[in-house]
C-alpha positions as CSV (number, residue, x, y, z in Angstrom):
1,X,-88.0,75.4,62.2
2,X,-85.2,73.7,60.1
3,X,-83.0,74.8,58.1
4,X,-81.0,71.6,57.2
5,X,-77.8,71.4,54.9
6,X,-77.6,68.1,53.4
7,X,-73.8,67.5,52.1
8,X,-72.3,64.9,50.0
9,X,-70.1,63.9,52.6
10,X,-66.4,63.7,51.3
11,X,-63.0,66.1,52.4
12,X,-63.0,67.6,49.3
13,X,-66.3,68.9,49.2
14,X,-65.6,69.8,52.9
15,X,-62.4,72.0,52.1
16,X,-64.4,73.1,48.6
17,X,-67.6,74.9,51.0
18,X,-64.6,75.8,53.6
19,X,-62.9,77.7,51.0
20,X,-65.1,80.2,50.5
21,X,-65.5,81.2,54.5
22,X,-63.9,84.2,55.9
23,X,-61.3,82.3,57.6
24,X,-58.0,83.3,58.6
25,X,-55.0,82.4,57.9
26,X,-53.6,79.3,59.6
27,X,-51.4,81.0,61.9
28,X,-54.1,83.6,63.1
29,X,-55.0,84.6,66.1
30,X,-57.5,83.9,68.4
31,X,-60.9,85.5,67.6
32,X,-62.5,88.5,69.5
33,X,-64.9,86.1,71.1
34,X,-62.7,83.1,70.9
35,X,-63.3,83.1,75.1
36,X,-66.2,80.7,74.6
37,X,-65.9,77.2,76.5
38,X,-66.8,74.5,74.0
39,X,-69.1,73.5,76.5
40,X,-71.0,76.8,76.9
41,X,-71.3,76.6,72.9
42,X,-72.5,73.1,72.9
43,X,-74.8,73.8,75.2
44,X,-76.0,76.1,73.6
45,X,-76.7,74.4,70.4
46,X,-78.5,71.7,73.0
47,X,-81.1,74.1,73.8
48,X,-81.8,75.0,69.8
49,X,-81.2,71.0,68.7
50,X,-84.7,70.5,68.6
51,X,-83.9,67.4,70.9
52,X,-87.5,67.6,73.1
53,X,-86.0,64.5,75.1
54,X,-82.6,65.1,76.7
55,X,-83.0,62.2,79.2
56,X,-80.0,60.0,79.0
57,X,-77.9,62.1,77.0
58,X,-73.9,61.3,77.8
59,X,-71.3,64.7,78.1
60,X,-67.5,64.2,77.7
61,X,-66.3,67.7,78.5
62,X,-62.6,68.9,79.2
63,X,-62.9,69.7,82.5
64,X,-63.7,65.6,83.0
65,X,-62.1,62.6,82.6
66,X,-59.6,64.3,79.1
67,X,-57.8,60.9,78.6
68,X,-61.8,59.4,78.1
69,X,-62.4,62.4,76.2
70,X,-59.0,62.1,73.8
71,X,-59.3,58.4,73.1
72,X,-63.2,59.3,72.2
73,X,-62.0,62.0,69.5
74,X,-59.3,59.4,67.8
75,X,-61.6,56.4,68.5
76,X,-64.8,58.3,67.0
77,X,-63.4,61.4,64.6
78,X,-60.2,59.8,63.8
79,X,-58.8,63.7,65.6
80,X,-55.7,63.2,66.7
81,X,-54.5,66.1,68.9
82,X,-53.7,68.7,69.5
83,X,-57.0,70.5,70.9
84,X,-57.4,72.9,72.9
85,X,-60.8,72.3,74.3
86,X,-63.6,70.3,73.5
87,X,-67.2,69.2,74.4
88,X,-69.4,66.0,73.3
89,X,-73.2,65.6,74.0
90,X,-74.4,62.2,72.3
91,X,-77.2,59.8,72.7
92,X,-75.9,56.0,73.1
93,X,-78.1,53.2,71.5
94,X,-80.5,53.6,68.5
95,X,-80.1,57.0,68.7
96,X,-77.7,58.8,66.2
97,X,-78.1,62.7,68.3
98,X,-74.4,64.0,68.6
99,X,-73.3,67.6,69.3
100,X,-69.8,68.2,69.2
101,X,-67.5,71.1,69.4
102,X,-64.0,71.6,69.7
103,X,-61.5,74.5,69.9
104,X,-58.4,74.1,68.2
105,X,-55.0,75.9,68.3
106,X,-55.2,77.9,64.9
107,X,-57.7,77.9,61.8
108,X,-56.1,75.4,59.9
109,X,-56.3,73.0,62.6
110,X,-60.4,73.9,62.9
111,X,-60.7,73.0,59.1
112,X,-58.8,69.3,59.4
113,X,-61.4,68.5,62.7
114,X,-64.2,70.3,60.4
115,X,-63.4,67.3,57.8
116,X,-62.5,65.1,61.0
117,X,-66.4,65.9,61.4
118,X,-67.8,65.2,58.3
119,X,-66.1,62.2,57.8
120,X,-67.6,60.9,60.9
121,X,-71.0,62.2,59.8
122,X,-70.6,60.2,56.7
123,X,-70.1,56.9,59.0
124,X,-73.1,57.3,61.1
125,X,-75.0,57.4,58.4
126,X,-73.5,54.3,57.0
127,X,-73.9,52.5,60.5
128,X,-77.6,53.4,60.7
129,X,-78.8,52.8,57.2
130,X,-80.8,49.7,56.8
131,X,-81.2,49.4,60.4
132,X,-82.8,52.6,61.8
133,X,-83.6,54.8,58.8
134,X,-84.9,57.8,60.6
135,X,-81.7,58.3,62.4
136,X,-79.6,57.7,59.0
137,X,-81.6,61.0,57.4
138,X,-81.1,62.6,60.7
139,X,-76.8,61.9,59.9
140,X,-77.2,62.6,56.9
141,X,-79.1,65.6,57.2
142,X,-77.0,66.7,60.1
143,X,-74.3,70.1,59.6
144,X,-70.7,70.6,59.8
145,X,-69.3,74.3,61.2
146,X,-66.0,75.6,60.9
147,X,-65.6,79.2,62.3
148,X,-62.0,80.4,63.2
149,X,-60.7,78.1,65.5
150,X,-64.0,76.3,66.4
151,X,-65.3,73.1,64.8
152,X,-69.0,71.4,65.3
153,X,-70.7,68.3,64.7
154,X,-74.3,69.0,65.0
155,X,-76.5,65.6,64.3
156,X,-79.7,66.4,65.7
157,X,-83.6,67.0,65.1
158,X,-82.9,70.3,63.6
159,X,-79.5,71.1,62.6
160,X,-79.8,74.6,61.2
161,X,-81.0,76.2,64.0
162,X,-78.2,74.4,66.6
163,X,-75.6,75.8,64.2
164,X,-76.8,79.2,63.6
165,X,-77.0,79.3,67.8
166,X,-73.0,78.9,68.2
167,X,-72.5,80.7,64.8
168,X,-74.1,83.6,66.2
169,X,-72.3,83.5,69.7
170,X,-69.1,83.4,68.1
171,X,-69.8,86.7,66.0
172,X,-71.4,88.4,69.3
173,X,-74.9,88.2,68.2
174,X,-78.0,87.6,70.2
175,X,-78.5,84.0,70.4
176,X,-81.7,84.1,71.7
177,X,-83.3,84.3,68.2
178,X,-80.8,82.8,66.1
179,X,-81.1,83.1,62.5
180,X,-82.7,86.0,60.4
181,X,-86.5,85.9,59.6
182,X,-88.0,85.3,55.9
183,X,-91.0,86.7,54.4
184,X,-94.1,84.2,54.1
185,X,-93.1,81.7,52.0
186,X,-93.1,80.9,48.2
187,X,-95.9,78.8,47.1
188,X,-95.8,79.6,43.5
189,X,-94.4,76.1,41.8
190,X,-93.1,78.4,38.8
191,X,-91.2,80.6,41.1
192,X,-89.9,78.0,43.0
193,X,-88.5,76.3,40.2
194,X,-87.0,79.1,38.6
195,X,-85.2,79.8,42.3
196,X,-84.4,76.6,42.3
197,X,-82.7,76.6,38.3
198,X,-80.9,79.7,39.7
199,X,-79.6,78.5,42.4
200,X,-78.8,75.2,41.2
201,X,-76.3,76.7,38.3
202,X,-78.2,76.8,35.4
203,X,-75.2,77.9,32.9
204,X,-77.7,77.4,29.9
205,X,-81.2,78.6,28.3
206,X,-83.5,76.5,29.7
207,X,-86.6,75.3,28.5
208,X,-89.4,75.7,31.1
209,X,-92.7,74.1,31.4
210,X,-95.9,75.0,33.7
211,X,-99.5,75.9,33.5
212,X,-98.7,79.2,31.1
213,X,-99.0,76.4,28.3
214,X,-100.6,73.3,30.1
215,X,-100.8,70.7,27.3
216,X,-97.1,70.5,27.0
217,X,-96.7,70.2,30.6
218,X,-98.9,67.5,30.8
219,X,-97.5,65.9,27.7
220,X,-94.0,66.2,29.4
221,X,-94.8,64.8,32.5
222,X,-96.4,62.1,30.8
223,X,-94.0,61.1,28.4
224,X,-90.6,61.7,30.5
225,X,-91.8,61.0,34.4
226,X,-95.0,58.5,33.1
227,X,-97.4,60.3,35.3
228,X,-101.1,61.0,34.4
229,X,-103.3,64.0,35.2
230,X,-104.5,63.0,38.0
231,X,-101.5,61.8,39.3
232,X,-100.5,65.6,40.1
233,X,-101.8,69.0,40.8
234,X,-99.0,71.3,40.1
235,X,-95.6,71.1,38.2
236,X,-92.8,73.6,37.0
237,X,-89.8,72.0,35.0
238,X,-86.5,73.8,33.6
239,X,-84.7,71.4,31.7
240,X,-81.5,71.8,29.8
241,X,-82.5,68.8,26.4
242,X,-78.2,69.0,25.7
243,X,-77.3,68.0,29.1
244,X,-79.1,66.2,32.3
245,X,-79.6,69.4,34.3
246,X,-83.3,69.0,35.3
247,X,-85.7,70.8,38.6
248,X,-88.9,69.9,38.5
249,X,-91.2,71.1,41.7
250,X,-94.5,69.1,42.2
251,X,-96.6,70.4,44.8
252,X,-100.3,68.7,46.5
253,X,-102.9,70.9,48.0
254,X,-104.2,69.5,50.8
255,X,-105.5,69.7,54.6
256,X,-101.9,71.6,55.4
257,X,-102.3,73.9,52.7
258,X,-99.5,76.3,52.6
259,X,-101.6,79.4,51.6
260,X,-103.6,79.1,55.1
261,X,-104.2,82.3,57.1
262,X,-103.9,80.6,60.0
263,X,-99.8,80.1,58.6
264,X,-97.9,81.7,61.4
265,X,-94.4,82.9,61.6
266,X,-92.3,81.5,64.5
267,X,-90.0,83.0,67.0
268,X,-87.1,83.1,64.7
269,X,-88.9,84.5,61.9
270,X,-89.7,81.4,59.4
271,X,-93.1,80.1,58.7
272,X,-93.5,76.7,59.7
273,X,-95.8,74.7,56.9
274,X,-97.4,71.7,58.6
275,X,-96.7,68.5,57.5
276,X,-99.0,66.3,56.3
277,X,-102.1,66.4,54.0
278,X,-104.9,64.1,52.8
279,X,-104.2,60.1,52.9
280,X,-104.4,60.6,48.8
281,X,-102.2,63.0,48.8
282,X,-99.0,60.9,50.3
283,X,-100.0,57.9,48.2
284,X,-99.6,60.6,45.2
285,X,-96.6,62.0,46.7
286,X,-95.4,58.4,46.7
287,X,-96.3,57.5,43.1
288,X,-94.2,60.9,41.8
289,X,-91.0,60.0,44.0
290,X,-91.2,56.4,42.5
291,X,-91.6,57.8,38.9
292,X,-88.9,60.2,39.5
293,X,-86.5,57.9,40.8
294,X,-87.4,55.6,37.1
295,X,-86.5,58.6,35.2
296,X,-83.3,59.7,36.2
297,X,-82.4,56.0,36.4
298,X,-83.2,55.9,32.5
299,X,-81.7,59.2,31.6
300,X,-78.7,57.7,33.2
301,X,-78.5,55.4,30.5
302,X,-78.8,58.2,28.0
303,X,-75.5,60.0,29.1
304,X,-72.7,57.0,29.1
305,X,-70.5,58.7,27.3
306,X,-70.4,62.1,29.5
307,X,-69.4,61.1,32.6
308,X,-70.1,64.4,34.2
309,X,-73.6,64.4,33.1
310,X,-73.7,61.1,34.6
311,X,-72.9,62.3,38.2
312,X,-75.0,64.8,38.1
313,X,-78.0,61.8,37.7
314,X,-76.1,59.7,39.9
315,X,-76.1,62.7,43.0
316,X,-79.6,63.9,41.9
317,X,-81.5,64.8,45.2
318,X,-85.5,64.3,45.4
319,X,-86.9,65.7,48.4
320,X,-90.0,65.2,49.8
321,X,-91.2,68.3,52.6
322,X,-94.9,69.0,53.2
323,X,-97.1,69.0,49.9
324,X,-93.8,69.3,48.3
325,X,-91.6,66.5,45.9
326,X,-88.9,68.2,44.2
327,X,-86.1,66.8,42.0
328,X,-82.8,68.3,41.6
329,X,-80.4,66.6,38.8
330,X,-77.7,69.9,38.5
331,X,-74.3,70.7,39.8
332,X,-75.3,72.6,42.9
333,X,-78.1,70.5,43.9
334,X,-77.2,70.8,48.2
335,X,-77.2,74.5,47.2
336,X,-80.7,74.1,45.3
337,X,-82.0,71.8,48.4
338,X,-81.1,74.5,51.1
339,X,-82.9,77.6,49.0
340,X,-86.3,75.4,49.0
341,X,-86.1,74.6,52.7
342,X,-85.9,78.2,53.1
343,X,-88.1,79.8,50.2
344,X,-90.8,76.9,50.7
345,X,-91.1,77.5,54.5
346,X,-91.3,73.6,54.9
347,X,-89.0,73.5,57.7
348,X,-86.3,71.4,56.7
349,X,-86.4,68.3,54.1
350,X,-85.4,64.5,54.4
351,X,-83.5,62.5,51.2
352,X,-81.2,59.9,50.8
353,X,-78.8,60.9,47.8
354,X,-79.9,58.5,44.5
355,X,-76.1,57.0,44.5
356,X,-73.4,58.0,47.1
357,X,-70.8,56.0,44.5
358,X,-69.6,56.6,41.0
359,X,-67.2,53.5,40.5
360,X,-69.5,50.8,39.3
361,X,-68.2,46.8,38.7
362,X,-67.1,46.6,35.3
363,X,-68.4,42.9,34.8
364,X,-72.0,44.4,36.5
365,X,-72.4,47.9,35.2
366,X,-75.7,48.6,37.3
367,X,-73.9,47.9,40.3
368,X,-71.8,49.7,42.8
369,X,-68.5,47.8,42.9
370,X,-67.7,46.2,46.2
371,X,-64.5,46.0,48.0
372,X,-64.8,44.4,51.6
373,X,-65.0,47.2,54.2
374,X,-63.3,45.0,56.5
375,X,-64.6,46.8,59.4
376,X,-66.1,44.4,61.6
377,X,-64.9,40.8,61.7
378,X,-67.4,39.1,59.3
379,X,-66.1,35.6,59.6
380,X,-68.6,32.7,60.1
381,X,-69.4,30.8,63.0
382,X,-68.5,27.1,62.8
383,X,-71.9,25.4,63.0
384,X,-71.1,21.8,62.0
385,X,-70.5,20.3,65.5
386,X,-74.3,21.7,66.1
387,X,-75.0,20.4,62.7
388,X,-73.6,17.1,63.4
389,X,-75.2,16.4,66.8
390,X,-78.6,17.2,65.3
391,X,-78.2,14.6,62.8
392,X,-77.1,12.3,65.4
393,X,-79.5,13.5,67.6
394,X,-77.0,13.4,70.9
395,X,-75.9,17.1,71.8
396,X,-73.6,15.7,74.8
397,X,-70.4,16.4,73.2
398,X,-70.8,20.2,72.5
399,X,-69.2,22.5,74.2
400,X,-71.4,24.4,76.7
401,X,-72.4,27.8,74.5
402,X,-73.0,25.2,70.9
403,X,-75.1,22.8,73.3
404,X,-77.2,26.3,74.4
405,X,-77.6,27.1,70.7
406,X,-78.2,23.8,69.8
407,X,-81.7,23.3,72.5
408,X,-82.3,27.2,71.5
409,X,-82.8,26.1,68.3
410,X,-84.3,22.7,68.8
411,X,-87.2,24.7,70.5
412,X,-87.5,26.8,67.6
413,X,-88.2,24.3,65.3
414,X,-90.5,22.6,66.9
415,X,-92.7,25.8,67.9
416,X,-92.7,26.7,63.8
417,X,-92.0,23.4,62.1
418,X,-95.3,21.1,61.6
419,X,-95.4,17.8,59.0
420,X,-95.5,17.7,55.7
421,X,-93.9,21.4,55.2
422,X,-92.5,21.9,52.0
423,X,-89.1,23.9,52.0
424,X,-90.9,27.3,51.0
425,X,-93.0,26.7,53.9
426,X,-90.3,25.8,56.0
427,X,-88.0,28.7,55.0
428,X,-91.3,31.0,55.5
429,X,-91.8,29.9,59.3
430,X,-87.7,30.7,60.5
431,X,-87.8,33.9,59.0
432,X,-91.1,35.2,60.4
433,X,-89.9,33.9,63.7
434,X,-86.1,35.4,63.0
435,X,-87.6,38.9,62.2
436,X,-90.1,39.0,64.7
437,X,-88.0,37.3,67.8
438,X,-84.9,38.5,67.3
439,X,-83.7,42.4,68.4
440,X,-80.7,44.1,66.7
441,X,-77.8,45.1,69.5
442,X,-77.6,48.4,69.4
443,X,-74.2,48.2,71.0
444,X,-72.8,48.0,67.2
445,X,-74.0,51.4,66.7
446,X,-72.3,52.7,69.7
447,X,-68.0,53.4,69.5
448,X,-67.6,53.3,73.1
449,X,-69.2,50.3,73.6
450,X,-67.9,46.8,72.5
451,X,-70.3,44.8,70.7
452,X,-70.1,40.9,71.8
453,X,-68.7,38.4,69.7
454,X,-71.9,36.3,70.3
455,X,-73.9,38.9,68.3
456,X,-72.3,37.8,65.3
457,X,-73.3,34.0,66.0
458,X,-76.0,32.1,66.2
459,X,-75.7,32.5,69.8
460,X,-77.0,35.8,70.0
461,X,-79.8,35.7,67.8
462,X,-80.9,32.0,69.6
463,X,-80.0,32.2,72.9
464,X,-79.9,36.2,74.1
465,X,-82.1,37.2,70.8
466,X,-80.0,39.6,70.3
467,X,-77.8,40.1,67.0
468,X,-76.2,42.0,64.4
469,X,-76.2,41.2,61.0
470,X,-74.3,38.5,61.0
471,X,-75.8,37.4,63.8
472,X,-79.3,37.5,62.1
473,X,-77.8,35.7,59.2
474,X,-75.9,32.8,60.7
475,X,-79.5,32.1,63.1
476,X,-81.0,32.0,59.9
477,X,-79.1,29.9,58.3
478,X,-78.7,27.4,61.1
479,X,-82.0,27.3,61.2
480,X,-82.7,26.1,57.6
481,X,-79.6,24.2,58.0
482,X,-81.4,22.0,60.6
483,X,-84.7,22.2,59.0
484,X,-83.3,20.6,55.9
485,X,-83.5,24.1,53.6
486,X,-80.5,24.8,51.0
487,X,-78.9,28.0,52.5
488,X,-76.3,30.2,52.2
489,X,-74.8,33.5,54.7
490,X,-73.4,36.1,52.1
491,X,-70.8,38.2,53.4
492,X,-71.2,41.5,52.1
493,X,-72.1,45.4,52.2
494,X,-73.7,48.3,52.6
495,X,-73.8,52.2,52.0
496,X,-71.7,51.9,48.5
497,X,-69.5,49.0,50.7
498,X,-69.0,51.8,53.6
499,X,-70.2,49.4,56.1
500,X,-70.6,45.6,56.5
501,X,-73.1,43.7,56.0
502,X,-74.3,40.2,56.2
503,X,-77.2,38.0,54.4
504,X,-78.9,34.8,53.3
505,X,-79.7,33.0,50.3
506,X,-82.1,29.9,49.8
507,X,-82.4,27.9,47.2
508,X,-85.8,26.6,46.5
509,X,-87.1,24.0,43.4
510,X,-83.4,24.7,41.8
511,X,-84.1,28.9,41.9
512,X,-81.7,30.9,44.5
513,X,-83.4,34.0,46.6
514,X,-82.0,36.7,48.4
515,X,-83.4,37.0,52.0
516,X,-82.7,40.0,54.6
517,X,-84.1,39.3,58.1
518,X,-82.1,42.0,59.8
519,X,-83.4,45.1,57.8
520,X,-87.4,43.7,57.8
521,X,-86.6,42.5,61.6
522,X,-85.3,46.2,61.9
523,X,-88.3,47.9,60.3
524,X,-90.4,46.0,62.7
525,X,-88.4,47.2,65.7
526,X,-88.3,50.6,64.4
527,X,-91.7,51.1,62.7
528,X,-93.9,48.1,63.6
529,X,-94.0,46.7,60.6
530,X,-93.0,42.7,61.5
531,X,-95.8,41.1,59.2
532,X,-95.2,39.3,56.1
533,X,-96.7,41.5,53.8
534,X,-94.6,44.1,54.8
535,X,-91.1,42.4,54.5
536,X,-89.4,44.0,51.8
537,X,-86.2,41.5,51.4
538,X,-88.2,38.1,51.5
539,X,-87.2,36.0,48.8
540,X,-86.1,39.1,46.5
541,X,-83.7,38.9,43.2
542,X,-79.9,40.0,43.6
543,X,-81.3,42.9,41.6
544,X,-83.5,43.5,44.3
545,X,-80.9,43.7,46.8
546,X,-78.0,45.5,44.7
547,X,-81.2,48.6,44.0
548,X,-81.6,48.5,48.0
549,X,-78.0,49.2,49.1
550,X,-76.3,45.8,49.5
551,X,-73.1,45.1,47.5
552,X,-71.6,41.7,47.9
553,X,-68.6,39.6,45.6
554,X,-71.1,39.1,42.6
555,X,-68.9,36.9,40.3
556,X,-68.2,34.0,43.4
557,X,-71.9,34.3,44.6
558,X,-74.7,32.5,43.2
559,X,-77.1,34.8,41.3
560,X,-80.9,35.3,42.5
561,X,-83.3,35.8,39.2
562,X,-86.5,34.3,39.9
563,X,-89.4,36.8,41.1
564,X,-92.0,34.2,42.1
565,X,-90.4,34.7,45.5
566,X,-90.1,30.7,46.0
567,X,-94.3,30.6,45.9
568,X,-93.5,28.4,42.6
């Protein structure tokens, strides 16, 4: 089971939840059971990660190499000593699994590597997003602990039950069935939302809707979230009409019904609701998220003037768990999301927050305003030698890496290039071959490894096919570049410009298009999905990309309108 605690990942909100713990004062003492080795407790939380594979895990532990371990924590957490012991447990690669805990010399050291935490929580998410979304929502979804003079980092298939392993070591509990059992689970929609509403901070009357009068919940749905009848089974609302607070709880019967007498409880005491249901089911399940998402968009619009009514749209949560789509638009929405995880028995729940940004660019009001992360050295490769001995067509004067780019991509173009191809078609070939030939470096994802400079270049993605954004980007646009296709690399972000991020445009029959081939060539890596009618950022609108995380200098950069994605 899960029991995940999904965080809007800032300090203050980290000293906000850290506030109310029975801490001590800084200058305490050490606790009754503050004999634990950080490695015993990470450990520990190892065995209740939910982490089935543990092959090729990497420990940094005190009693090693401490210098490695030290210039991890500043490198990684930005902690700068002192500590008094620590212990890491991390997964290198694609993988975002991370386990950390670390002892510190009083509580109000613990609380400033709890926020070290967090903040670093917030980054992974940032350097996975786009790329490997499964093991963003895993960061994201991941759990901060701050207990006396102990701090943890606890990224990892199930987060809840690592953390209530060391939390109950450090109180002297049995740890051999952390946490503390439920009763079955709710499946009443109209309890569930008014749990939710309670829970969420309701400080008003609410108006609530569900089967006791059903033509105004259907008329509701209808008119507010545009569904039909038989796009649902079951809704609750409570709904505030003088401010945006809103919970609405949707819920599909299917194969995995929740009411089953087969429903077992596990070790720790939860019921564990299968996931899954009827192929109908999900597509519904996907038609209510989308819908959703529309409406609080719009009801954004509606509040303007009340900026606080406004954040609570822009950091509305909508999970999806089992036969489950909820939608949480209220001041204590993480609060809300951590009562259904439990009351629903689901096991945990997945969402990426609406909005992780409230400052918007003034000239672009629908989009999050971008200031260069300035992270990674996003500076373009200079491809006009290459460019130059293709138009002469003598390559003997480059250097030796350009003259290996240059026959890398010569060979390209003649495998996908035939006569007579228009630009559309000529555009179409390089990026299928881009997305499907090239493999993202995982090396960027990983501090303690450097990523090589020829990852940002056309070199990697041509000669070692291996890239990072950039990388994917400048290929690209060599590639058209040769091929005779207007293109441009735009420079830009990701994550609400946490993270850098690099992409194309083309310009086609006088009409710009935004074009992606890292993320589609990603979702192909990660979910086998390299075929063109799967490519989500192919010729798209600058719309299209602002709505799907990128943020880029809008005012100097050429503006994608046209949705006939280049087909003409």
């Amino acid at each position: 089971m899960r029991r995940v605690v999904c965080l809007l990942l800032s300090a203050a909100l980290l000293l906000g939840l850290l506030s109310g713990c029975d801490s001590k004062d800084e200058g305490s003492d050490l606790s009754p059971f503050g004999g634990w080795a950080a490695q015993e407790l990470a450990g520990l939380a190892l065995s209740h990660s939910g982490q089935t594979d543990q092959n090729g895990l990497e420990w940094l532990i005190s009693q090693g190499d401490e210098t490695e371990l030290d210039a991890y924590a500043r490198n990684a957490y930005q902690l700068e000593g002192p500590w008094e012991d620590m212990a890491v447990v991390r997964a290198t690669g694609a993988s975002a699994f991370e386990i950390a805990v670390v002892r510190m010399e009083n509580d109000g050291a613990a609380v400033r590597a709890a926020t070290a935490f967090m903040n670093y929580m917030s980054a992974r998410q940032g350097d996975f997003t786009g790329y490997a979304p499964d093991q963003a929502d895993m960061a994201a979804n991941g759990e901060i602990l701050q207990d006396g003079i102990y701090a943890a980092l606890f990224i990892c298939p199930d987060p809840g039950g690592a953390s209530r392993a060391v939390e109950a070591a450090l109180n002297g509990e049995d740890v051999s069935a952390p946490g503390s059992g439920s009763n079955q689970p709710i499946t009443d929609v109209k309890a569930l939302r008014d749990l939710l509403a309670d829970r969420a901070g309701a400080d008003a009357e609410l108006e609530k809707l569900d089967d006791s009068a059903p033509d105004a919940l259907s008329a509701y749905v209808a008119e507010a979230y545009g569904l039909t009848p038989d796009q649902w089974e079951e809704c609750a609302v409570a709904r505030d009409e003088a401010s945006a607070f809103e919970v609405a709880v949707f819920r599909f019967r299917g194969s995995s019904d929740v009411g089953s007498a087969e429903l077992q409880p596990t070790e720790d005491g939860y019921y564990e609701v299968p996931v899954g249901g009827s192929d109908d089911n999900w597509e519904k399940i996907s038609a209510v998220e989308e819908c959703l998402d529309g409406y609080l968009n719009e009801r954004e619009g509606q509040f303007d003037s009340a900026s606080q009514q406004k954040k609570l749209l822009h950091q509305a949560i909508t999970i999806t768990a089992g036969e489950y789509v909820v939608m949480l638009a209220c001041q204590d929405a993480e609060d809300a999301a951590w009562a259904f995880s439990e009351a629903s028995g689901t096991g945990g729940y997945g969402y990426s927050p609406r909005y992780r940004y409230l400052d918007t660019d003034p000239n672009f009001p629908d989009r999050c305003a971008f200031t260069p992360p300035n992270k990674d050295d996003m500076s373009l490769y200079d491809t006009s030698a290459i460019r130059a001995a293709w138009e002469k067509d003598d390559p003997s004067e480059l250097s030796r890496d350009d003259r290996k780019t240059y026959d890398a991509a010569k060979k390209v173009l003649k495998k996908v290039l035939k006569d007579g191809m228009s630009d559309y078609e000529k555009e179409f070939a390089i990026y299928n071959w881009v997305v499907n030939n090239v493999n993202y470096d995982w090396t960027h994802q990983d501090i303690r490894k450097g990523t090589p400079r020829v990852s940002f270049q056309p070199y990697g993605g041509l000669v070692n096919r291996k890239a990072v954004c950039l990388g994917y980007a400048t290929t690209f646009q060599l590639l058209c570049d040769l091929a005779g296709v207007e293109c441009i690399t735009v420079p830009g972000a990701a994550f609400a410009s946490q993270e850098d991020h690099g992409w194309n445009m083309v310009r086609l029959n006088g009409e710009w298009y935004c074009v992606d081939a890292t993320w589609d060539a990603n979702a192909r890596e990660q979910a086998g999905r390299g075929k063109p009618e799967d490519w989500r950022y192919f010729n798209v609108t600058s719309q299209d990309m602002a709505d799907s995380d990128h943020q880029w200098d809008y005012a100097n950069t050429p503006e994608a309108s046209a949705t006939d994605r280049g087909e003409g």
